[in-house]
C-alpha positions in Angstrom: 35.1 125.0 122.8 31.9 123.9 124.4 28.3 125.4 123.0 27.3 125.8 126.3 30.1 127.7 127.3 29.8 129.9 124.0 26.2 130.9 124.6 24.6 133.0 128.2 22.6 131.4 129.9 19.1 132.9 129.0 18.2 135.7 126.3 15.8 138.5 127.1 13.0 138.8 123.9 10.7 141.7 124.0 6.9 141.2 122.4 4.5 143.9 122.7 3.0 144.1 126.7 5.3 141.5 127.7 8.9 141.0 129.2 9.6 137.4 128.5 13.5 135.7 129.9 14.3 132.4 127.7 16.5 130.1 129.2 18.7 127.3 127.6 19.8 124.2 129.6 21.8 120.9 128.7 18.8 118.2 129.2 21.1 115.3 129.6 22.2 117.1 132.9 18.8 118.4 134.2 16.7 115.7 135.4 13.6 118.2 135.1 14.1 117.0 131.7 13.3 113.6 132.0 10.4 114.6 134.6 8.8 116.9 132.0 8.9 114.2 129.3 6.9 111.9 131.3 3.8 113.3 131.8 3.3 115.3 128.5 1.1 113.6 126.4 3.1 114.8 122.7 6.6 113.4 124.0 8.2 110.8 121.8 11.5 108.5 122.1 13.0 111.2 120.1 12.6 114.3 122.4 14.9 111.7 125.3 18.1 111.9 126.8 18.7 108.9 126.1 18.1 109.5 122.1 20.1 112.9 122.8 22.8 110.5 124.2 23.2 108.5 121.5 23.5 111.3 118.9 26.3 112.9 121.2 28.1 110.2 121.6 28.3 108.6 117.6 28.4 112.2 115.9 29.4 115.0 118.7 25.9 116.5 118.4 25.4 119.1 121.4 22.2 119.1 123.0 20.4 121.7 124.7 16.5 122.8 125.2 15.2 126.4 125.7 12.0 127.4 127.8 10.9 130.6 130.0 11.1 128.7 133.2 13.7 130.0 135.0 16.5 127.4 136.4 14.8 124.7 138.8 11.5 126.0 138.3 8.7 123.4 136.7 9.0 123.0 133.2 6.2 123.7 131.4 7.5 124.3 128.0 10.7 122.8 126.0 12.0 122.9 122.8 14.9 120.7 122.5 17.6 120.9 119.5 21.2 119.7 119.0 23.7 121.8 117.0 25.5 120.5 114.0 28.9 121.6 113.4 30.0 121.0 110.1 32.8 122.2 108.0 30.6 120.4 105.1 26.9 121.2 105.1 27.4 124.4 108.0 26.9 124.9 111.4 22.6 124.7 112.0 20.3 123.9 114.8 18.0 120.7 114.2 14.9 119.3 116.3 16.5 116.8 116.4 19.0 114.9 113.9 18.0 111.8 112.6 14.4 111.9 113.9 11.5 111.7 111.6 9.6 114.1 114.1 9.9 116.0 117.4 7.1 118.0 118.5 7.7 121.6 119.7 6.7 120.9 123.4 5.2 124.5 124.1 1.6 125.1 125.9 0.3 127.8 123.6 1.5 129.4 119.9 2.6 132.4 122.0 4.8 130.2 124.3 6.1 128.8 121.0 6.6 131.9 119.3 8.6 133.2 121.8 10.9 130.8 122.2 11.8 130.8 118.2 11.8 134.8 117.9 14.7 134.4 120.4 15.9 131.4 118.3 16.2 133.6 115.3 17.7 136.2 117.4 20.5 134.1 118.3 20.8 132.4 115.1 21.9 135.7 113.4 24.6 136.6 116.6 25.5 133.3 116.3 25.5 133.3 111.9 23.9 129.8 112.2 23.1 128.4 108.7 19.2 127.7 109.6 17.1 126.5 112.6 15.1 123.5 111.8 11.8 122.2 113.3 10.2 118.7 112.6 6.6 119.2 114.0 4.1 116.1 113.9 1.1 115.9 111.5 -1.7 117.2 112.7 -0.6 119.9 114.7 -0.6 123.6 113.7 1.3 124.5 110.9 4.3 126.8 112.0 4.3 128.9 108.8 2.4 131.6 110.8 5.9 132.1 112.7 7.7 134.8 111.1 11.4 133.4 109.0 10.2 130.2 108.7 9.2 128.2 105.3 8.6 124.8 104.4 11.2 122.9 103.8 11.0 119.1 103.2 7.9 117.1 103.4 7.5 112.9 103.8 3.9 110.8 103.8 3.9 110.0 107.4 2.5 106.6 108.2 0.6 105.6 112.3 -1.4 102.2 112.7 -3.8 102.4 115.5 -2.9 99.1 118.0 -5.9 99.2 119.9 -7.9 96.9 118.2 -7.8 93.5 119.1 -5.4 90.9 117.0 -7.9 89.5 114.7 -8.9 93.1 113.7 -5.4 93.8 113.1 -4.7 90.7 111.1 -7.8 91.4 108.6 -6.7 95.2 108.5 -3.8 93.9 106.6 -3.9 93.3 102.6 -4.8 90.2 101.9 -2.7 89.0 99.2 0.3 91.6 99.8 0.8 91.2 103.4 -1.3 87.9 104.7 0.2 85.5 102.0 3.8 86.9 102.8 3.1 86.0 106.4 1.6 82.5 105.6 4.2 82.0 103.3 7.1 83.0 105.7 5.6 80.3 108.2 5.1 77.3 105.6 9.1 78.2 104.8 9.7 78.2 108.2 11.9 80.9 108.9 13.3 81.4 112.0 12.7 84.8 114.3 14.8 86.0 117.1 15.0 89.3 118.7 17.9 91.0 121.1 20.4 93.5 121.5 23.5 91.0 121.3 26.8 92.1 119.2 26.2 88.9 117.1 22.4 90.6 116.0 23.8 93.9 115.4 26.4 92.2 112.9 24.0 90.1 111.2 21.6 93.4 111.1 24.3 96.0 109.7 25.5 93.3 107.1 21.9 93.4 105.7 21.8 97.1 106.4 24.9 97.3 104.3 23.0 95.2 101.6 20.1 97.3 101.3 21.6 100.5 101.2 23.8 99.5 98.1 20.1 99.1 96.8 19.6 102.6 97.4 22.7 104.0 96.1 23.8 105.2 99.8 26.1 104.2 102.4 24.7 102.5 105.5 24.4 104.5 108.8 28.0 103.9 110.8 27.6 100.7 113.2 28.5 102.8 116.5 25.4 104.4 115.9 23.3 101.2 116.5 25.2 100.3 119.3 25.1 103.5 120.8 21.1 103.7 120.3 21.1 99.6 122.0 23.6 100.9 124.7 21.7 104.0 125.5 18.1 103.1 124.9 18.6 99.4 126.8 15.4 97.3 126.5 13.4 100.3 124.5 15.7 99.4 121.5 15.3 95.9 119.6 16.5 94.2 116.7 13.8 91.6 115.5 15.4 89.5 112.4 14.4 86.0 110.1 16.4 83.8 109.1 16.2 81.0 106.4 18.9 78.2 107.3 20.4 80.2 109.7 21.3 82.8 106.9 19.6 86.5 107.6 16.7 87.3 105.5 15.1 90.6 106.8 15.6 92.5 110.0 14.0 95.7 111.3 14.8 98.1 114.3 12.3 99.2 116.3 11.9 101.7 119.7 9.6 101.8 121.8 8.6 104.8 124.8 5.5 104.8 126.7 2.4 103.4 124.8 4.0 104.1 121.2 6.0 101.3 119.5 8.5 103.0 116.7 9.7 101.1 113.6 12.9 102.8 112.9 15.3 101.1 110.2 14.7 98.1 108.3 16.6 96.2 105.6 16.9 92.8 104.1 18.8 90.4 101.4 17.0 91.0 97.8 17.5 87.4 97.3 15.1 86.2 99.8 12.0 88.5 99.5 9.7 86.0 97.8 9.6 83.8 100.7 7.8 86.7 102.9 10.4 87.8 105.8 9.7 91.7 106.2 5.7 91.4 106.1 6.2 88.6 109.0 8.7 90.8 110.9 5.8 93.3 110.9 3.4 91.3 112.2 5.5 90.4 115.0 6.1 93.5 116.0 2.5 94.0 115.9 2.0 91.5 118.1 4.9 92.6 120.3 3.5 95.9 120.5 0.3 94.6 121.5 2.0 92.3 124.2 3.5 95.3 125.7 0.7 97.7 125.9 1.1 100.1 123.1 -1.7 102.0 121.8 0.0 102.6 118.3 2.8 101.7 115.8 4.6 104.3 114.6 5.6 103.2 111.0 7.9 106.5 110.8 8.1 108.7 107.3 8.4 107.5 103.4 9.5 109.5 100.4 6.6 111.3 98.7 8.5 110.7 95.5 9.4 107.1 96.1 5.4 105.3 96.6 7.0 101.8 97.5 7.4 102.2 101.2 4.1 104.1 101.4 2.3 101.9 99.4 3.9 98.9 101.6 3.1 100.7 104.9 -0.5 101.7 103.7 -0.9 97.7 103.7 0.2 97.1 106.8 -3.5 99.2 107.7 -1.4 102.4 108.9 -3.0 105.8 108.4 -1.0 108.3 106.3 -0.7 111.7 106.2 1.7 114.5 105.5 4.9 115.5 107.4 6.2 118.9 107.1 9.8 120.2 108.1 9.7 123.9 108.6 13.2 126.1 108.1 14.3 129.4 109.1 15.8 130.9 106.6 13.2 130.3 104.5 14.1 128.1 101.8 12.7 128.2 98.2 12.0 125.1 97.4 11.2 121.4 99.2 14.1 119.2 98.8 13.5 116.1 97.6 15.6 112.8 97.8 15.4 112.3 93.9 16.9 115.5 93.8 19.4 115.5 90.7 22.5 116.3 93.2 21.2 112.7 95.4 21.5 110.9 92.1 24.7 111.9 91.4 25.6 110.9 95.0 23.6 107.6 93.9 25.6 106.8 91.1 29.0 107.3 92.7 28.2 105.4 96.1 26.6 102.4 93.8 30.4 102.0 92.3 32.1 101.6 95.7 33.6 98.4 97.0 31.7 97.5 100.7 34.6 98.5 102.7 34.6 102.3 101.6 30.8 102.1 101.3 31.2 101.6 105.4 34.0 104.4 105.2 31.9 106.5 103.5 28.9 106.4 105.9 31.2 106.6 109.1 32.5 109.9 107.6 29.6 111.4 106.2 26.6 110.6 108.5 27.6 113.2 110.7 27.4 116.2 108.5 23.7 115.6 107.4 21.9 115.1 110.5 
């Protein structure tokens, strides 16, 4: 049954001297939505219907946003989330799967705290396994709202586009980043960029590469589709070649003035002759060329320093990204957790046909 047809349509929470009505709506039906998104400033690609889309349509996520204004009125507040249903990891509420942030999109802490108090309400009627919220750096810290905790934290890394090129270009290391690209030119790779089903191939075969690196499956291929299908020109793959074979690739979004590197991945046997540091600095450029004010290099590991180390070259500023959980939990996971080695060393044995299986069958159950 549908989780819009399991839940009312708007909860009544009570707070000392006020009477407050939250409502719930679906916002790839409600075009205030969409509307609402535009003009406020913290809105990412990931708060979207058209990144709500994608999720819906590759793992059944269910969408839906709560705020006090009532039905048609002006939104002035949303909190969006989708629900996970899974017999595996349990039924939860996450803003929003496979996002490395989305900003609570209240006015004021009160407006905020309202919303969640009916949140937790609903979550315990409802015997929801926990209520996640993935909040940007640099905003107030949401352990002030009663139930929630810390839960997972990542360096987050931003690189300010607003300088002109050459600024850029000498922001980046010298002999880490600026030899890879002058060596990447002198090999002459080749660059193309698209949305085509012969990209997307080349791109998941490299993905599929690079996760076997990592011990992990890759993300299911409908995915990527679905996020080219239902993003359109906001969503690009940018690849090298050498010889016409694939070298490096990256995936990257892009919504208003922010340009957002998503996924990348490459063939080990090919990183001397500089492919992913040049596929940077095109999208740098790109970015530039389109108008955006800053790159959003996305989260790293705080136990793994490669990509942060690699990103902090680039000239991106880091800083910390905190997940927030209600229950609380008791600890922060971590990815070199001793139960994601064990997953490691089992997916590292698998042939590349059940590697695929594997990620088309358990992607959905740890969004």
């Amino acid at each position: 049954m549908p989780f819009f047809s399991n839940l009312p349509g708007r909860w009544r929470q009570k707070a000392p001297g006020m009477d407050t009505t939250v409502h719930k709506f679906d916002p790839l039906q409600d075009p205030r939505w969409r509307k609402f998104l535009g003009w406020h400033p913290q809105a990412s690609v990931f708060h979207t219907p058209e990144w709500l889309e994608a999720l819906r349509r590759t793992y059944g996520y269910e969408p839906f946003v709560v705020t006090n204004a009532a039905p048609g009125a002006e939104l002035r507040n949303g909190l969006v989330f989708c629900h996970v249903r899974s017999w595996l990891t349990g039924h939860r509420i996450v803003s929003v799967p496979f996002a490395d942030h989305c900003q609570p999109l209240a006015e004021s802490p009160e407006s905020l705290e309202a919303l969640v108090d009916m949140l937790r309400e609903e979550q315990l009627r409802a015997k929801w396994k926990y209520i996640e919220l993935r909040p940007l750096p640099g905003n107030a810290h949401r352990e002030d709202l009663g139930g929630f905790g810390r839960s997972a934290e990542f360096h987050f890394h931003r690189l300010d586009l607003r300088p002109d090129q050459d600024s850029l270009y000498r922001g980046l290391h010298k002999s880490c980043v600026q030899r890879k690209i002058q060596r990447a030119e002198r090999e002459h790779l080749g660059y193309e960029e698209g949305r085509s089903e012969s990209i997307l191939a080349k791109f998941h075969h490299l993905l599929l590469l690079t996760r076997r690196r990592h011990g992990l499956p890759p993300q299911p291929l409908r995915w990527f589709r679905n996020l080219l299908d239902c993003l359109g020109e906001q969503a690009r793959i940018q690849m090298v070649s050498k010889d016409g074979q694939p070298v490096a690739s990256i995936f990257t979004l892009s919504y208003k003035q922010t340009l957002v590197y998503k996924y990348g991945c490459s063939d080990s046997t090919y990183h001397k002759l500089g492919g992913m540091a040049f596929l940077f600095w095109k999208a740098i450029l790109k970015g530039k060329g389109m108008g955006a004010q800053e790159f959003d290099l996305g989260r790293s590991e705080i136990n793994d320093p490669g990509q942060a180390v690699f990103k902090g070259r680039l000239g991106g500023a880091c800083s910390t990204l905190t997940y927030f959980r209600c229950p609380r939990r008791l600890s922060i996971r971590s990815a070199s957790g001793w139960k994601m080695q064990v997953a490691r060393n089992v997916f590292g044995w698998l042939p590349d046909s059940l590697l695929t299986l594997a990620g088309r069958l358990l992607y959905k159950h740890v969004g």
